[in-house]
C-alpha positions in Angstrom: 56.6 -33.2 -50.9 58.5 -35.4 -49.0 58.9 -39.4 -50.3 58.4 -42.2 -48.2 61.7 -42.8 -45.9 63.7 -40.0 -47.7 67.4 -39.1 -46.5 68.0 -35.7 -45.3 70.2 -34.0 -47.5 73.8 -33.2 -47.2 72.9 -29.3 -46.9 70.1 -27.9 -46.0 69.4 -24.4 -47.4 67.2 -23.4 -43.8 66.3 -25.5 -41.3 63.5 -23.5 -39.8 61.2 -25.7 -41.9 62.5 -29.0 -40.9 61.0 -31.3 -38.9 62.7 -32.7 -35.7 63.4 -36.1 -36.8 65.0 -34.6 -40.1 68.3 -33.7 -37.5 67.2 -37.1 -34.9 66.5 -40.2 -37.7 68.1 -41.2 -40.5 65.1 -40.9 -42.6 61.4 -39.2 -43.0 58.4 -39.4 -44.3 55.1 -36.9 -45.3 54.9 -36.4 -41.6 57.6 -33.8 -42.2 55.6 -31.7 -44.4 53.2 -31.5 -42.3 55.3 -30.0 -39.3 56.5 -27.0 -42.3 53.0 -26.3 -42.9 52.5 -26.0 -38.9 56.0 -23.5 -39.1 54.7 -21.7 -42.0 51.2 -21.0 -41.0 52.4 -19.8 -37.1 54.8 -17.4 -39.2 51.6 -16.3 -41.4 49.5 -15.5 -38.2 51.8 -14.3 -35.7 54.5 -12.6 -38.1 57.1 -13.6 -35.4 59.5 -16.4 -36.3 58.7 -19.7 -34.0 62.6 -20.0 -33.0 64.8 -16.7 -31.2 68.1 -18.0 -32.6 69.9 -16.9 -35.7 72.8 -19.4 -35.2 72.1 -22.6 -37.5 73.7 -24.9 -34.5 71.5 -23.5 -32.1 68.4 -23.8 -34.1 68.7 -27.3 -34.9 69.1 -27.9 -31.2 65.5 -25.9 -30.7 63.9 -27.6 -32.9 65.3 -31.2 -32.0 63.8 -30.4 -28.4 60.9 -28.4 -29.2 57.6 -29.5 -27.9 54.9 -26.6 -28.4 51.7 -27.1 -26.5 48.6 -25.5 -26.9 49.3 -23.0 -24.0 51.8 -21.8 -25.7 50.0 -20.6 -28.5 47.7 -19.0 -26.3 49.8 -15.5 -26.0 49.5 -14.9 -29.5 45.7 -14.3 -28.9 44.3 -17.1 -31.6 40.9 -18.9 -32.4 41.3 -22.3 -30.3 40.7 -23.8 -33.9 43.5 -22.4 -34.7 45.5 -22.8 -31.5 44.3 -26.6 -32.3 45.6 -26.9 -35.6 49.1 -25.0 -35.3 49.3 -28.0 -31.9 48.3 -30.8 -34.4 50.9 -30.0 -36.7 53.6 -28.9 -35.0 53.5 -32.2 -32.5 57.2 -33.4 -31.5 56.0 -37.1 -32.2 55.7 -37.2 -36.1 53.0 -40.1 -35.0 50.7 -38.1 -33.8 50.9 -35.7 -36.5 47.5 -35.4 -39.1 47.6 -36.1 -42.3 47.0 -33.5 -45.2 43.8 -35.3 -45.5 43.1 -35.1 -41.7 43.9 -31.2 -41.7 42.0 -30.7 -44.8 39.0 -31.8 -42.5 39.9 -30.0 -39.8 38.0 -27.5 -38.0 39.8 -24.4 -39.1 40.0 -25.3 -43.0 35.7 -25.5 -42.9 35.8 -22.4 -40.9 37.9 -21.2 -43.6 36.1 -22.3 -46.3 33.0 -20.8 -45.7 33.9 -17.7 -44.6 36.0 -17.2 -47.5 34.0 -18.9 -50.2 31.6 -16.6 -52.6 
């Protein structure tokens, strides 16, 4: 988990799992994480990678000027809770981002919970 105001690293391994402001600020916060669990859950439920570039350069750039909206979520035939949550975390403004706490509550976890709980 991210620390409060942490520096990006030097290298990063992959940067499909970074967070905009990870290539725009000088530092970031728990915010962050929260945009890799948007990247890895649209992975999980589409099984399409959210980004058509192999090129590291070019992928940074994507991501820096990325701004996914709930329309386009929409193709990949999804629950609107879902649609809702993938928009939630995957917001350009880290601001406006949830919190784990907030997407613990969310819609889609209780959905989740029930239908999966014995």
């Amino acid at each position: 988990m991210s620390t409060k105001n942490s520096r990006l690293p030097e290298t990063i391994s992959n940067p499909l799992f970074c967070a905009p402001e990870m290539f725009i600020e000088e530092t970031f916060d728990q915010k962050a994480d929260i945009w890799s669990v948007g990247i890895i859950a649209f992975i999980m439920l589409t099984l399409t990678l959210p980004f058509d570039t192999k090129r590291r350069e070019k992928l940074i750039e994507a991501i820096k000027r990325c701004t996914p909206t709930k329309d386009s979520f929409r193709k990949y035939d999804m629950a609107e809770e879902i649609i809702d949550f993938l928009s939630l975390c995957l917001q350009h403004d880290k601001n406006l981002r949830p919190t784990a706490r907030e997407l613990l509550d969310h819609k889609w976890m209780n959905v989740m919970v029930r239908e999966y709980t014995v």
